[in-house]
Structure formats: structure tokens, C-alpha cells
FIBAFI-262144 format. One record per residue: residue in one letter; z, x, y of N, C-alpha, C in turn. Coordinates in steps of 0.2 Angstrom, whole numbers, padded with zeros to 4 digits, always signed. Atoms other than C-alpha are relative to their C-alpha. Layout:
# residues N
AZXYZXYZXY ...
//
This chain:
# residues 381
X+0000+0004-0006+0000+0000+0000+0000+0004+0006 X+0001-0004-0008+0002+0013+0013-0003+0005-0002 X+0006-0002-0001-0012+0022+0008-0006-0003+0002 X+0003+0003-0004-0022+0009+0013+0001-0003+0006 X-0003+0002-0009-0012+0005+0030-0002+0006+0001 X+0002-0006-0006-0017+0024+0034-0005+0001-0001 X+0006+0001+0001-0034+0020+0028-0003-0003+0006 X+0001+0006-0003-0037+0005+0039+0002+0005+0006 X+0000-0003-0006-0028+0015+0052-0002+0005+0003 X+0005-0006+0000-0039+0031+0052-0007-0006+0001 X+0007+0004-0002-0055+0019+0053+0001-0003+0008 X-0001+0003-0010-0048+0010+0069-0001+0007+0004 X-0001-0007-0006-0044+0028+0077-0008+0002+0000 X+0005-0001-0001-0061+0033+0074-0007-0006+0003 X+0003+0003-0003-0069+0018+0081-0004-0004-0003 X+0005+0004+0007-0076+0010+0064+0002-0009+0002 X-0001+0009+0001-0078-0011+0065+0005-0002-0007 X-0003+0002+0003-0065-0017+0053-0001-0008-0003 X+0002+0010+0002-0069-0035+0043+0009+0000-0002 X-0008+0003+0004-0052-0046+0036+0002+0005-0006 X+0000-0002+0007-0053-0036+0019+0000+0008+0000 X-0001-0008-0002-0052-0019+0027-0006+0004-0001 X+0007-0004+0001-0070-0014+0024-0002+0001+0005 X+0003+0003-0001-0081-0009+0035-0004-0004+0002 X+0008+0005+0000-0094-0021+0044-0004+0004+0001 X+0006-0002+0000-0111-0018+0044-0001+0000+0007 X+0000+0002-0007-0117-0014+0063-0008-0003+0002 X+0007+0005-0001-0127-0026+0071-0005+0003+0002 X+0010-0002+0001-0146-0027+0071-0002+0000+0011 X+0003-0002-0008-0154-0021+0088-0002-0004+0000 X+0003+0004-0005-0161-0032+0100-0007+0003-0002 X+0003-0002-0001-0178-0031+0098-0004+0002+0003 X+0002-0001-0008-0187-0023+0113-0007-0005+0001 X+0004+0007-0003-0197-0037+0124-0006+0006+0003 X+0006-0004-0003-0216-0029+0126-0001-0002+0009 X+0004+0002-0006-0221-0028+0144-0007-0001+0003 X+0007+0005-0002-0236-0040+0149-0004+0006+0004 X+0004-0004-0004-0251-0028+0154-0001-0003+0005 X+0004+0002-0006-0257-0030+0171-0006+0001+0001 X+0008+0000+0000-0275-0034+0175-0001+0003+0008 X-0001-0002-0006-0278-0022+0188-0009-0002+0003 X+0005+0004-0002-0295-0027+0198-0004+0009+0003 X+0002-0005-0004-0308-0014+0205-0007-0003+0006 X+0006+0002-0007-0316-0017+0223-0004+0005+0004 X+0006-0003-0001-0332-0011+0227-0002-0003+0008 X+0000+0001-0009-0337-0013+0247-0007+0003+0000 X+0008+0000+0000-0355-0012+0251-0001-0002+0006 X+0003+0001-0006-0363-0012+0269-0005-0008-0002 X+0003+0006+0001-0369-0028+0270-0007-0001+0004 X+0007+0000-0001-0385-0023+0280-0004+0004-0004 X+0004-0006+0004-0389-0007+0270+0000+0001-0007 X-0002+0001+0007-0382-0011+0254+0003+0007-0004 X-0003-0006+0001-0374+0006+0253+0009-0002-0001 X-0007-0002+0002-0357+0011+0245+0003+0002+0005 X-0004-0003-0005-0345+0013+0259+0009+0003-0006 X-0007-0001+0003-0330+0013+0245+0000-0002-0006 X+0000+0003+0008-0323+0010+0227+0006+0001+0001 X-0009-0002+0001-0303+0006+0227+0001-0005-0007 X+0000-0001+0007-0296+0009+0209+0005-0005+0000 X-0004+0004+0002-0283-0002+0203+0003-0005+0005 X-0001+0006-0005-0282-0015+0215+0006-0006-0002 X-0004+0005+0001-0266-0027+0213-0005-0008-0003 X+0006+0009-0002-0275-0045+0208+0005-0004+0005 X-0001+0005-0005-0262-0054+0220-0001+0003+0008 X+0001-0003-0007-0268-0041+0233-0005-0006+0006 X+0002+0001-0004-0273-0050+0248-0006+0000+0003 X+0004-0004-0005-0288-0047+0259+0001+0004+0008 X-0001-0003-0005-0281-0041+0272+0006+0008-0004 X-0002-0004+0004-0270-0030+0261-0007+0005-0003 X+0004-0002+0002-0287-0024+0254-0003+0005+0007 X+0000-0002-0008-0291-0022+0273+0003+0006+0003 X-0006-0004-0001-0279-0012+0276-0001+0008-0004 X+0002-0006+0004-0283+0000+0261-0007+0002+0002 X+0005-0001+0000-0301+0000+0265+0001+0007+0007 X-0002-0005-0006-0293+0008+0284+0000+0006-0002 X-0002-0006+0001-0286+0020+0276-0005+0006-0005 X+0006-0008+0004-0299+0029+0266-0006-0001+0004 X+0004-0001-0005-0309+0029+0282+0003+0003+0007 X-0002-0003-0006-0299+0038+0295-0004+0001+0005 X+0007+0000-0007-0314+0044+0305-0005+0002-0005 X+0005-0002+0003-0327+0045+0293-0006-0007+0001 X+0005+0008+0000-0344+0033+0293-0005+0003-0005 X+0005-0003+0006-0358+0032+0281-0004+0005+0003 X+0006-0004+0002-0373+0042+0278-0002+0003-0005 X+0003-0003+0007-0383+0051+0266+0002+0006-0002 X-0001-0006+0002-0374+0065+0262+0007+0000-0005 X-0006+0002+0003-0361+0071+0250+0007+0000+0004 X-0006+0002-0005-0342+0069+0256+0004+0006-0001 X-0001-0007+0000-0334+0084+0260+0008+0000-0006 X-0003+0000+0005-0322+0090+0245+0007+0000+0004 X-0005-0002-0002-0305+0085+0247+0005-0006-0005 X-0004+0003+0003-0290+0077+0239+0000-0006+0001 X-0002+0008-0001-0289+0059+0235+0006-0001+0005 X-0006+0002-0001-0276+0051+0244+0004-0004-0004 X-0004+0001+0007-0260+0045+0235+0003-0006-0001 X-0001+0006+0002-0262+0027+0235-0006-0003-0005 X+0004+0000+0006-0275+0028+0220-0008-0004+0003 X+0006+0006-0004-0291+0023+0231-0006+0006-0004 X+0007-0004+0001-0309+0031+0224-0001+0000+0005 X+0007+0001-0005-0321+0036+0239-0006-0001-0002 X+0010+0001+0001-0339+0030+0239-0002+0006+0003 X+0005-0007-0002-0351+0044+0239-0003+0002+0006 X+0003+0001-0009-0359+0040+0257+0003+0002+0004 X-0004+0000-0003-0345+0046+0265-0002+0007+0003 X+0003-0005-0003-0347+0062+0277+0005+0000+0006 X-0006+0000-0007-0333+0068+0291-0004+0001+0004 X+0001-0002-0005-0339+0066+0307+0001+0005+0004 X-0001-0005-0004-0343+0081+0319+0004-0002+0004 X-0006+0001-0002-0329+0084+0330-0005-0005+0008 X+0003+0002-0006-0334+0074+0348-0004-0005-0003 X+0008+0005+0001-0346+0062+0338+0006-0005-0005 X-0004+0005+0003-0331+0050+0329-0003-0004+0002 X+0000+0007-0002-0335+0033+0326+0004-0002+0002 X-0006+0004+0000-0322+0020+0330+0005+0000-0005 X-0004+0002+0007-0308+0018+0316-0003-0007-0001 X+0000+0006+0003-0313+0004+0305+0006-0004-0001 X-0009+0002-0001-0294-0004+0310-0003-0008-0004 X+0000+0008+0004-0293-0024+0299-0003-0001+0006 X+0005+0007-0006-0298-0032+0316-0006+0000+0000 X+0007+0000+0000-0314-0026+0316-0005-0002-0006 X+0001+0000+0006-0317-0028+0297-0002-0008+0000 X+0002+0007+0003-0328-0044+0290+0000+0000-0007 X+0001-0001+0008-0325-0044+0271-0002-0009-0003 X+0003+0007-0001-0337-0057+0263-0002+0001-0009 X+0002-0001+0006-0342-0060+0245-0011-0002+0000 X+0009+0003-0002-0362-0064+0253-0003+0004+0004 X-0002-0001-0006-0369-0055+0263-0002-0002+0006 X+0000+0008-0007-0375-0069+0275+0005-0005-0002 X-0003+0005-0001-0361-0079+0269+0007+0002+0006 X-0006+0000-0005-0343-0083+0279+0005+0006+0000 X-0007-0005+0001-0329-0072+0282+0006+0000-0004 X-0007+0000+0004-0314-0070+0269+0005-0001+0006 X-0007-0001-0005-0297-0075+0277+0004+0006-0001 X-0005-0007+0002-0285-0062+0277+0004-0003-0005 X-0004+0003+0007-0273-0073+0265-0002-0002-0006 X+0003+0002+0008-0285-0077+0253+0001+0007-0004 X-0001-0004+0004-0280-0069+0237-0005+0002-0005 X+0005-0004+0004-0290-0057+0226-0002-0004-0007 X-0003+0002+0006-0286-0065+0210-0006-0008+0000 X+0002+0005-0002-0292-0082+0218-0008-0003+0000 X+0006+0001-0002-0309-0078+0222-0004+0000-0007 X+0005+0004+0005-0324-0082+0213-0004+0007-0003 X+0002-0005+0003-0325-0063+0206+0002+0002-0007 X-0001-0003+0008-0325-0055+0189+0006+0005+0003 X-0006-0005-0001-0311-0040+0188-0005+0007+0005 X+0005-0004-0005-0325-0029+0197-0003-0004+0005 X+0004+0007-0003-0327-0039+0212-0006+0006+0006 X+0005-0004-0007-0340-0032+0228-0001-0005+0004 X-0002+0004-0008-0335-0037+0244-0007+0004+0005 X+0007-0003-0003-0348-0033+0258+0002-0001+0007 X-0007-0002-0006-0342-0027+0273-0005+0000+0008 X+0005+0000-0005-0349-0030+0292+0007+0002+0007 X-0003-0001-0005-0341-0022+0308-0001-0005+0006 X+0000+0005-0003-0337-0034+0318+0001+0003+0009 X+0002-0003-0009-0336-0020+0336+0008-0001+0001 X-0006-0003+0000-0322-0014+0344+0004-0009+0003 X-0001+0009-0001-0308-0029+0346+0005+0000+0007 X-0006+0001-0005-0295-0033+0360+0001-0008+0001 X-0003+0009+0003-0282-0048+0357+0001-0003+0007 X+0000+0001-0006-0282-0061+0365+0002-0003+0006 X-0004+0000-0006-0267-0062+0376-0003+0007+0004 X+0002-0005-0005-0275-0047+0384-0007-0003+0004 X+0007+0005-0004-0292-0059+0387+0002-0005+0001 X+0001+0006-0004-0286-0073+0392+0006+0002+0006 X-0003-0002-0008-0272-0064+0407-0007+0003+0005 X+0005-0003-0005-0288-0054+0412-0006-0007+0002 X+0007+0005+0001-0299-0072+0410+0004-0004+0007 X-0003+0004-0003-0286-0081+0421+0004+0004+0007 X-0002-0003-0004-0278-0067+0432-0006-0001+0007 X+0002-0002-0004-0295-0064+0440-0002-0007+0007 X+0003+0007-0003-0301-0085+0446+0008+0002+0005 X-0006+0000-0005-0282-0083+0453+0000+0005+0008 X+0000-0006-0006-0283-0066+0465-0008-0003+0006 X+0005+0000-0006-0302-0071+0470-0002-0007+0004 X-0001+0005-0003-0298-0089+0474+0003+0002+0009 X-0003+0000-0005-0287-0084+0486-0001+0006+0006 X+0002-0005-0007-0297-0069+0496-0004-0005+0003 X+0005+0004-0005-0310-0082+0500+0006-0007+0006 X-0004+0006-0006-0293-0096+0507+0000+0005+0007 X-0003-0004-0006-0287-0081+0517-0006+0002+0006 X+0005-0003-0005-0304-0078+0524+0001+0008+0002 X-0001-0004-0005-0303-0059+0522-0006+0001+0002 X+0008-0003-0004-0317-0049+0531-0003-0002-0006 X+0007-0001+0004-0335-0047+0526+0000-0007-0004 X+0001+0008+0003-0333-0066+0519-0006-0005+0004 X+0004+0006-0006-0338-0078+0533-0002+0003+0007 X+0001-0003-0006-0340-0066+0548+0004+0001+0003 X-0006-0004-0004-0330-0055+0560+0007-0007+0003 X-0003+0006-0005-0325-0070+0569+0006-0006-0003 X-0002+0005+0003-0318-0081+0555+0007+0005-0005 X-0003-0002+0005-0307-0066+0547+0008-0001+0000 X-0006+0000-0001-0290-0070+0542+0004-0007+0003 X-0004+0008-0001-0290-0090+0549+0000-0002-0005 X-0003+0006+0004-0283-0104+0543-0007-0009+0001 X+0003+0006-0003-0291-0121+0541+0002-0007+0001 X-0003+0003-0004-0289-0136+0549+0002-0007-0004 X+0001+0004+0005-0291-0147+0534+0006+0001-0005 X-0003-0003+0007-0276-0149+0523-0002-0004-0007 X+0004-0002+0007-0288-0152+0507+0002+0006-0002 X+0003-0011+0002-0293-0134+0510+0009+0002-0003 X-0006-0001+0002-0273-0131+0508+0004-0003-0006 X-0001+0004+0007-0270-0144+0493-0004+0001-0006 X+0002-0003+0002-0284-0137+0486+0001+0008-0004 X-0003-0007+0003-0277-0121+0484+0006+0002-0003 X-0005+0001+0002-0261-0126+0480-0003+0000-0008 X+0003+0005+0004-0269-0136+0466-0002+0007-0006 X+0005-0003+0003-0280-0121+0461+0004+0007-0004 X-0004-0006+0004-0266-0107+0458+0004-0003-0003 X-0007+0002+0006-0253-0118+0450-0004-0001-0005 X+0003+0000+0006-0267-0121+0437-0001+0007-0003 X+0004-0006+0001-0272-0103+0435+0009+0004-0003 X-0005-0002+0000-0253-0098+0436+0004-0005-0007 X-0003+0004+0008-0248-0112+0422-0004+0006-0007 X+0005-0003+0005-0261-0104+0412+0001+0007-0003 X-0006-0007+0001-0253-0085+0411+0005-0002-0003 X-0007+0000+0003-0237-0091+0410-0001-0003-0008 X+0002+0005+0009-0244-0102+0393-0002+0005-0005 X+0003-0009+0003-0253-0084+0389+0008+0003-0003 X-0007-0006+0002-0235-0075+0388+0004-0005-0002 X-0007+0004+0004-0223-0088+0382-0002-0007-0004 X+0002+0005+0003-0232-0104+0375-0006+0002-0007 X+0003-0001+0006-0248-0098+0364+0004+0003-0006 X+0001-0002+0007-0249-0095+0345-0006+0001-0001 X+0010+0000+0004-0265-0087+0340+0000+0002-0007 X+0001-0001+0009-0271-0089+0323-0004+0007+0001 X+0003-0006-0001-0283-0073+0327+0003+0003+0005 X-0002-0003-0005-0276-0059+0335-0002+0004+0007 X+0006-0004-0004-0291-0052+0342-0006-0003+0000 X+0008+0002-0002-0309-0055+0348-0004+0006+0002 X+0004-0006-0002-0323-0044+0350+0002+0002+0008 X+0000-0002-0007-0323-0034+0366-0004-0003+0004 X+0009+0000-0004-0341-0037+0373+0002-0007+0002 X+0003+0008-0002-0335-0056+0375+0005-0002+0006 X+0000+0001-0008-0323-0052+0390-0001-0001+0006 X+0003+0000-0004-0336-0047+0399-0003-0008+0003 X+0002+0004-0001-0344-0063+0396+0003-0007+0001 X-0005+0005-0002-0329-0075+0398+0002+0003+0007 X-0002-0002-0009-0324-0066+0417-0005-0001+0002 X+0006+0002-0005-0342-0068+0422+0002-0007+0002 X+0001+0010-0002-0341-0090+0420+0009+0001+0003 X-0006+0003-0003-0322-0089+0425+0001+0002+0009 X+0002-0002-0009-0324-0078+0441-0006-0001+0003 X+0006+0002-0005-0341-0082+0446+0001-0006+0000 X+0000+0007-0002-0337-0100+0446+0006-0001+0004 X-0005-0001-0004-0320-0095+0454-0002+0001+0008 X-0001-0003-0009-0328-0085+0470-0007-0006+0002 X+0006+0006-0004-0343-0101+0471+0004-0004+0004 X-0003+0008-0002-0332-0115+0472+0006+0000+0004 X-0003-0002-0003-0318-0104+0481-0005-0001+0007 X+0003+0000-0006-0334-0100+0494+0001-0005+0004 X+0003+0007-0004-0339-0118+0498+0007-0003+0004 X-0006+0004-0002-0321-0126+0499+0004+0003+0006 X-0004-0001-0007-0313-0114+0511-0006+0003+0006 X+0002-0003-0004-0328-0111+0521+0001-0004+0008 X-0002+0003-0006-0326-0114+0539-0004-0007+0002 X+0002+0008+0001-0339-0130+0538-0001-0005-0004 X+0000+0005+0006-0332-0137+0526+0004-0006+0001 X-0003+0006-0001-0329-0156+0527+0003-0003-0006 X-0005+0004+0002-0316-0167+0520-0004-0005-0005 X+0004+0007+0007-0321-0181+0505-0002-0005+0003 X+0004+0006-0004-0330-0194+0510+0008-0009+0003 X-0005+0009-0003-0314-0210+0509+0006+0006+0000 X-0006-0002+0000-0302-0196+0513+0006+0001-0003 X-0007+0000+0003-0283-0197+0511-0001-0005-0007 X-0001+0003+0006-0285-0210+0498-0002+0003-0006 X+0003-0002+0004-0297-0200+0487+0003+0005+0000 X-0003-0006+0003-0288-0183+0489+0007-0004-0004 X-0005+0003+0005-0272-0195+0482-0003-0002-0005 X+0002+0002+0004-0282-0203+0470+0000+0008-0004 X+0001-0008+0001-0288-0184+0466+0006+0003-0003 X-0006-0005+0000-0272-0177+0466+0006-0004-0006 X-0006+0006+0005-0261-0192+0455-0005+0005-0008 X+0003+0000+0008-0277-0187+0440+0002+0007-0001 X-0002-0006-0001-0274-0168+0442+0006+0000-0002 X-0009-0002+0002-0255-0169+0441+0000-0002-0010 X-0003+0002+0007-0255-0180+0426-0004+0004-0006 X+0005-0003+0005-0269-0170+0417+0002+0007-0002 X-0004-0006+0001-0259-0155+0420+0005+0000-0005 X-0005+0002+0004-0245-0161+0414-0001-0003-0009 X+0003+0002+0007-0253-0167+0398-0002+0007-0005 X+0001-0007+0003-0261-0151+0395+0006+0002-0004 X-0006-0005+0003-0246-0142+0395+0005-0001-0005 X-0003+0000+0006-0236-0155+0384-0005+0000-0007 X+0002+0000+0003-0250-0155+0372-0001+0006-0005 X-0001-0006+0003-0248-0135+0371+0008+0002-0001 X-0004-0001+0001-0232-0137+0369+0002-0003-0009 X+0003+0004+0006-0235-0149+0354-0002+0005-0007 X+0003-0005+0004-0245-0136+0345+0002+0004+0001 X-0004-0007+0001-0234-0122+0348+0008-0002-0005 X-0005+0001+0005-0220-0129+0338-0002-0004-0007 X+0002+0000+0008-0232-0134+0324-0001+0004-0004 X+0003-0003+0004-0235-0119+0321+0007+0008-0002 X-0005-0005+0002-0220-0105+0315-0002+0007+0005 X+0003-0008-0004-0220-0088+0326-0001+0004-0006 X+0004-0004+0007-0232-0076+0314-0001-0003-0003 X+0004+0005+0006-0238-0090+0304-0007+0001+0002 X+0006+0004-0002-0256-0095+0303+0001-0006-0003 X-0002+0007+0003-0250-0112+0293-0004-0005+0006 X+0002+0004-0004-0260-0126+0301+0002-0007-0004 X-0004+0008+0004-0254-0145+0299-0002-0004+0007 X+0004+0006-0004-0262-0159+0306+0006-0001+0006 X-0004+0002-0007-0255-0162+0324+0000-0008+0001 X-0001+0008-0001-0246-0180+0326+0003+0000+0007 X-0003+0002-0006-0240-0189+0343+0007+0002-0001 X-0008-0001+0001-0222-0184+0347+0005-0005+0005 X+0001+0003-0005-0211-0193+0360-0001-0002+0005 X+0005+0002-0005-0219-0188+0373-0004+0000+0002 X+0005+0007+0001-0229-0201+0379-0008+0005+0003 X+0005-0006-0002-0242-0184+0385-0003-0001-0007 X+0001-0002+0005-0245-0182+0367-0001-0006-0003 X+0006+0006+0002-0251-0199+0362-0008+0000-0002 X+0010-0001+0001-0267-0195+0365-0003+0004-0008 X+0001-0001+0007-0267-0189+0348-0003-0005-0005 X+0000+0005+0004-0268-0205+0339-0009-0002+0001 X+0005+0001+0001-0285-0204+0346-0007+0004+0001 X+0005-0007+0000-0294-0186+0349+0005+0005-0004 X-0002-0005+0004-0290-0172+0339+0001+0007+0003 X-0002-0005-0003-0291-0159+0352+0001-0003+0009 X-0001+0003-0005-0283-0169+0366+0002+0007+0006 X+0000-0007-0006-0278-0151+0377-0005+0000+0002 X+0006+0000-0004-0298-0150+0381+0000-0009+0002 X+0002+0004-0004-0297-0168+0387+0004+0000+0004 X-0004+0000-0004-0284-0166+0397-0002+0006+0006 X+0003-0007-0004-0291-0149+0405-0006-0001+0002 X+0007+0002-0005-0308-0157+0409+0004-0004+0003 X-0007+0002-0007-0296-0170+0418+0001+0002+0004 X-0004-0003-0008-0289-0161+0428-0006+0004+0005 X+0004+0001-0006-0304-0153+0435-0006-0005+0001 X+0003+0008-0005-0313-0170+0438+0004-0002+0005 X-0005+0005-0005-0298-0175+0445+0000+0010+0007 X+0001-0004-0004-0302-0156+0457-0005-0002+0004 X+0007-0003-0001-0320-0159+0457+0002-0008+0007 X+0001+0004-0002-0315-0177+0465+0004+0001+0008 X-0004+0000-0007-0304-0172+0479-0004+0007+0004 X+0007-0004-0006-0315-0157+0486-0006-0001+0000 X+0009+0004-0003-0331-0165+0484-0004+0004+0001 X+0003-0004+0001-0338-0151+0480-0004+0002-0006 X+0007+0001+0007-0355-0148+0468+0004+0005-0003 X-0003-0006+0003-0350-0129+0463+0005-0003-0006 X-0004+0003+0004-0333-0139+0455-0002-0004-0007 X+0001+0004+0003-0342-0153+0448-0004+0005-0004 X+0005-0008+0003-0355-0139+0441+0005+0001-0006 X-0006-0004+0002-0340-0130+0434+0004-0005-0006 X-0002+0006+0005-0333-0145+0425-0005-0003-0003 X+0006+0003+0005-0349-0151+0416-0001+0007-0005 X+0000-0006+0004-0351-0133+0410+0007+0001-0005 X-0008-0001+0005-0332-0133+0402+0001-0005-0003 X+0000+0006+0005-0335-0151+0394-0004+0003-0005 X+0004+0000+0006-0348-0146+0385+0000+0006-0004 X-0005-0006+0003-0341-0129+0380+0007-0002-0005 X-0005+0001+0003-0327-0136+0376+0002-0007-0006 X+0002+0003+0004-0333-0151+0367-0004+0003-0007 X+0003-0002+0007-0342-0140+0354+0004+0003-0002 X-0006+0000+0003-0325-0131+0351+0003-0006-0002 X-0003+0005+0004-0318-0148+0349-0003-0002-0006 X+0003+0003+0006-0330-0154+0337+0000+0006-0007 X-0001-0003+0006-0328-0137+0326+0006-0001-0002 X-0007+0000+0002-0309-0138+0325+0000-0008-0003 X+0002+0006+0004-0314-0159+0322-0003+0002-0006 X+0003-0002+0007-0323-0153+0306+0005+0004-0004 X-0003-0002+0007-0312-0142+0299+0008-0002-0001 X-0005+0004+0001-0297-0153+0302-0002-0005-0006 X+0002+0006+0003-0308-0167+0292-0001+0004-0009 X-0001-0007+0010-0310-0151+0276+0006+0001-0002 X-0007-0004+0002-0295-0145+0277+0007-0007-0003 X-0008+0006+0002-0283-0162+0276-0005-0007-0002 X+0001+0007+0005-0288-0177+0263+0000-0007+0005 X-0002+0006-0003-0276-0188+0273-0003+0000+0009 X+0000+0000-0007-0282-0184+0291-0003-0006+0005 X+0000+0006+0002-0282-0199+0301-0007+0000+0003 X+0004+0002+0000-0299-0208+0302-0002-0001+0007 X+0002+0002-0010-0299-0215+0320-0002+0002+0004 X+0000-0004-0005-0299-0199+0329-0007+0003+0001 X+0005-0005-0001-0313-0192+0338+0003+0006+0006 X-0001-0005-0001-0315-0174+0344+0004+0000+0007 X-0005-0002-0006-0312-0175+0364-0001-0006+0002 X-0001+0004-0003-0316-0192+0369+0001-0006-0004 X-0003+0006+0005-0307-0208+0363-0008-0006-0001 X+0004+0004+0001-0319-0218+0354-0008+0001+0001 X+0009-0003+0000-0336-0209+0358-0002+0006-0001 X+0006-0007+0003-0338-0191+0356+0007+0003-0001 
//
């Protein structure tokens, strides 16, 4: 008996499992190991989309990679190189697993192209069809594991809180040389008067709180889904914003400039449609700035809220341009000025064709969207 209690008790000491019977247990069976799920990694091939030339080959591609995360990779194995027909000077891959395409070639010093940064980047599966979103996922698209995206430079970009201060700063600054009447305007004689008309003065009023609304909506109210635009197109938005700024600034403050035909009534009439049109605008954008998250692109159909500005949803779908041509009828009516009215037909029907492209892809994008709504005008366009 106490050979087996200093049995038992020598097998504890060493750390042996004991069963009831003093034997002994047998040690459990290993867990079996759980294999890990290969991953299908994807390879993207990138092709000029005019040339049909290899610009790049990136190796093991995530499949929930992004396009913009592709973007991004594409940047980086282009630091400052562009195509051509030569080979590509010998150098280490870099150490995020990207192949380079053969057509690659480092630019001479002084002769860089641009960087190929995301903004500039158009990645498309056609190469006349549309542009890839940045969010669409790789996985998703309508490719095999070797897909070929086709790639177009879209030119250099700048966002566009930067184009729309310089779009809206300048109708502001050159409004107001022509109220002050500096020199070299209307003649020595006229430099630096005032006029006798307070139109001419409610018109200027009128003309900076809109331009001033508009900046300040730039820095604290927009949300842009795109954060950039080509360059080449600010040129062509400051032309129509200041040249029709220093027209219709000309006429209004020139010194033989007369009054509206039924005067005080029609600058109040003028001036009631102006206010409330403003006013609408702005709740409008305010409307659509809390539909949409800061850094989001999520779009979600814009309903009326309860303020009574935002009704007008129930019956256009980009009420901000009805409210923004508003207000310059409701300009064009109290200075009685062609240049304005000009200015306001040109910005309907501008602004009418954006409405109706944001109308169409409201009408793709949401099953339920409602019916009733047209683009800028209730009930007819």
C-alpha cells in the first residue's frame, strides 16, 4: 500500500495526468490545425488608352483593392518617369511588389513630365468607355484575375475650393472698381464719383452679398464629391464669371445710367425676389451639406426638411439652380439691364444641363426616387 501512495506520488511530482485507478491517462489528441483559405491575388495590367502601350504590370493585387488604392499604386511606380520606346533603366523594384512595364524610361533632368498623382488618373475598363469610381472594388468588376485597365491623363488638376474662391473672388473685386468709378473707366471727370441713383447703390449692395455668400459657402458650407477639376477649366469659368461681372458692372454704374422703367415699385418687387432666392439658395445648400458626412461621397436622395426654403424639393431635384437663376431675374429686374438679363439666360441653360445630368443619375442610381420631380423647373423642364 505505500508503495503505491509513493507511486502515485512520484507521477504527480513529475507532472503525469493521473485517472481514479492510479494509471496513467492517455494525453489528449491535438487539435487539428485549421488550413488557411488561399487568397486570389489579381494582376493589373494598365495600357495607354490612346497608344495601347504598357505603361505598367502590378503583381499581386489585393481583390478588395479599390481603384483608387490601385491609383495610388500606379503613382508610385511612376515618380517622374513617362512612356516611350526604350528600355527602363536598371533598378530595384520597389518594395510594395509592383512589376514595371517595359516602356518606361527616366526622364532627362529639366524635361520631367508632371507626376501621374490619382487626380489626374482616368482608369477605365474601355478605352472609350466611362471612368472607374475610386470606390469601385477590383474583385467587383467585370474582369478575370488578370484584369487591363486603360489609363487616360486627365491634365494637371486643382480642387475646387481653390476654383470656385478664384471664380467668385474676382466678379466681387471687379464689380466694385467700376461702382467706385476708378480712373481710366468713364473719364477723368467721372473718377472716384458717386451716383445719384440709389439702384446704382442697392445694386451693389445686392451684387457683393451674393458673391460674398458664395466664398463664405466655398470655406464652410460645400462638400465636394470630386476633389479636383482640370486646370485649363479655370481659365474658362473666370472668363464667363468676370467678363460678365465687368459688362454688367459697366452699364449699371455708368454715369448715364437710368433707373427701371416703374421705379421704386419694381426695384422692391426686384429686391423681395432676390432676397427670398437667396435665402433659398443658401437653405438648399445647407440641405445638402448635412446629407452628406464630411469625407464621404455617399449620395441619398435629398428630401424637404422643415424649412419651408427646401420644399421645393417635392418638385425639382436640383432646386439650388432654381433658386440661383431667381435671384438674378430677380437682379436682372431691378437694374433693367440687357448685360444681366444676358448673364441670366446663359446660367439657365448651363445650369439646366447640369440639372438634368444630376436628374438622370438620381433616376439610375435610386429605384424609389420620387416620380414627380423635374430637374429645375416645377412641372416643365
Amino acid at each position: 500500500m505505500d508503495i503505491s501512495l509513493s507511486l502515485v506520488t512520484r507521477d504527480a511530482s513529475q507532472g503525469l495526468s493521473l485517472s481514479l485507478n492510479g494509471l496513467p491517462r492517455p494525453p489528449p489528441p491535438k487539435a487539428a490545425k485549421k488550413h488557411k483559405k488561399a487568397v486570389l491575388f489579381f494582376e493589373v495590367e494598365i495600357l495607354d488608352a490612346k497608344t495601347r502601350e504598357k505603361l505598367c504590370f502590378l503583381d499581386k493585387v489585393e481583390p478588395q483593392a479599390t481603384i483608387a488604392e490601385i491609383k495610388n499604386l500606379f503613382t508610385k511606380t511612376h515618380p517622374q518617369w513617362y512612356p516611350a520606346r526604350h528600355p527602363p533603366p536598371r533598378a530595384s523594384p520597389p518594395p510594395h511588389r509592383l512589376g514595371f512595364g517595359r516602356k518606361l524610361v527616366l526622364c532627362p533632368a529639366g524635361l520631367e513630365d508632371p507626376q501621374w498623382y490619382p487626380a489626374r488618373q482616368s482608369l477605365r475598363l474601355d478605352p472609350k468607355g466611362k471612368s472607374l469610381k475610386d470606390e469601385d472594388v477590383l474583385q467587383k468588376l467585370p474582369v478575370g484575375t488578370t484584369a487591363t485597365l486603360y489609363f487616360r491623363d486627365l491634365g494637371a488638376q486643382i480642387s475646387w475650393v481653390t476654383v470656385f474662391l478664384t471664380e467668385y473672388a474676382g466678379p466681387l473685386f471687379i464689380y466694385l472698381l467700376f461702382y467706385f468709378r476708378v480712373p481710366f473707366i468713364y473719364g477723368h471727370k467721372y473718377d472716384f464719383t458717386s451716383s445719384r441713383h440709389s439702384v446704382v447703390h442697392l445694386a451693389c449692395i445686392c451684387h457683393s452679398f451674393h458673391y460674398v455668400k458664395r466664398l463664405l459657402e466655398t470655406l464652410f458650407v460645400h462638400r465636394f464629391s470630386h476633389g479636383t477639376m482640370p486646370l485649363r477649366n479655370i481659365f474658362k469659368n473666370c472668363t464667363y464669371y468676370w467678363g460678365f461681372a465687368a459688362w454688367m458692372a459697366y452699364y449699371i454704374n455708368h454715369p448715364l445710367y437710368t433707373p427701371p422703367t416703374y421705379g421704386a415699385q419694381q426695384v422692391k418687387l426686384a429686391l423681395a425676389i432676390f432676397v427670398i432666392c437667396q435665402l433659398g439658395n443658401f437653405s438648399i445648400h445647407m440641405a445638402l451639406r448635412d446629407l452628406r458626412p464630411a469625407g464621404s461621397k455617399t449620395r441619398k436622395i435629398p428630401y424637404p426638411t422643415k424649412n419651408p426654403f427646401t420644399w421645393l424639393f417635392l418638385l425639382v431635384s436640383c432646386p439650388n439652380y432654381t433658386y440661383e437663376v431667381g435671384s438674378w431675374i430677380g437682379f436682372a429686374i431691378m437694374t433693367q439691364c440687357l448685360p444681366v438679363a444676358l448673364f441670366s439666360l446663359v446660367g439657365f441653360t448651363q445650369m439646366t444641363i447640369w440639372a438634368k445630368g444630376k436628374h438622370r443619375s438620381y433616376l439610375k442610381e435610386f429605384r424609389d426616387y420620387p416620380p414627380l420631380r423635374m430637374p429645375i423647373v416645377p412641372f416643365l423642364l
